[in-house]
Each structure stands twice: as C-alpha cells, then as structure tokens.
C-alpha positions as CSV (number, residue, x, y, z in Angstrom):
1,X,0.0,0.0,0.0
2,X,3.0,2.3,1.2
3,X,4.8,1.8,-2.5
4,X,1.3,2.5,-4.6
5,X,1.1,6.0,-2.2
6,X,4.8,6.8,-3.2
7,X,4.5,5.9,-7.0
8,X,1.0,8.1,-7.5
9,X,2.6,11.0,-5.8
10,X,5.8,10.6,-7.5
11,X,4.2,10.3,-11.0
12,X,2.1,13.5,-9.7
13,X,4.9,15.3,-8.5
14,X,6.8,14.4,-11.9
15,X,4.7,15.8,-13.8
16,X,4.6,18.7,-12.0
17,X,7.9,19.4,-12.2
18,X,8.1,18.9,-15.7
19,X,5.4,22.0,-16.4
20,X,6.9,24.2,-14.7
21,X,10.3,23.5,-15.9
22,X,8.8,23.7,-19.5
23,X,7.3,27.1,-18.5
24,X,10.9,28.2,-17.5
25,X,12.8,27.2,-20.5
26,X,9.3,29.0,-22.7
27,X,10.0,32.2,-20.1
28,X,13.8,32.4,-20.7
29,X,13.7,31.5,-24.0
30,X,16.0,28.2,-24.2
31,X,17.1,26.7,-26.8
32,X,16.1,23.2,-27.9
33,X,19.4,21.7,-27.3
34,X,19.7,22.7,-24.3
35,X,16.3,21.9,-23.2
36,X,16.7,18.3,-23.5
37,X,19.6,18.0,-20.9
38,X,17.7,20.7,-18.2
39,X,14.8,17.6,-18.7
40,X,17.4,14.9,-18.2
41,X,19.1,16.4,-15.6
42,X,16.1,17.8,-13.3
43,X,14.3,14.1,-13.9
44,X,17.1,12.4,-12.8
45,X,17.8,14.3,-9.7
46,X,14.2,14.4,-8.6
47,X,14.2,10.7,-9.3
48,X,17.1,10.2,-6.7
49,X,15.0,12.8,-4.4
50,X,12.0,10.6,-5.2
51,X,13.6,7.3,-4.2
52,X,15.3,8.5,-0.8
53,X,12.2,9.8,0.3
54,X,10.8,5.9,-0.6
55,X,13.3,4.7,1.3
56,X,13.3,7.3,4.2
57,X,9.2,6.8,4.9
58,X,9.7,2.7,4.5
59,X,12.5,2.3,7.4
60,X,10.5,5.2,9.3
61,X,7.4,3.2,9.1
62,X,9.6,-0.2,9.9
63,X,9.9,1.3,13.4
C-alpha cells in the first residue's frame, strides 16, 4: 500500500515538475538543445530525491 502512495505521488509530483520546468525554459527562451539535458538532468535528480524519500518513509514506518 505504502509503494502504490509513493508511486502516485511521485508520477504526480513528476509531472509537476516537468510543467513548470517547461514554463521556464518557454520564459527564458532556451534553446532546444539545451532543453533536453535541463529535462534529463532535473528528472534524474528528482528521481534520486524521489527514491530516498521511498526509502526514508519505509524504514520510518519499519519502526
């Protein structure tokens, strides 16, 4: 039950990320090249966010 909570919110809070880090590169004007690694890079680091947090509220609710 506690992984199906994580995994909706994470998808959720993906997502979210996502528009508004399309809404910045559409503000400042960034070029398509460019844009692809901001994606890769701000995916991949919310993804480790995304998995300690996981891993933080399982051994928290271990206890």
């Amino acid at each position: 039950m506690l992984l199906l909570v994580v995994v909706l919110f994470s998808v959720l809070y993906l997502f979210q990320i996502n528009r508004m880090t399309y809404a910045l590169c559409m503000q400042k004007e960034i070029p398509e090249k460019k844009q692809t690694k901001i994606f890769s890079t701000i995916n991949i680091l919310i993804t480790i966010l995304l998995i300690c947090f996981y891993i933080e509220v399982y051994w928290a609710s271990k206890f």
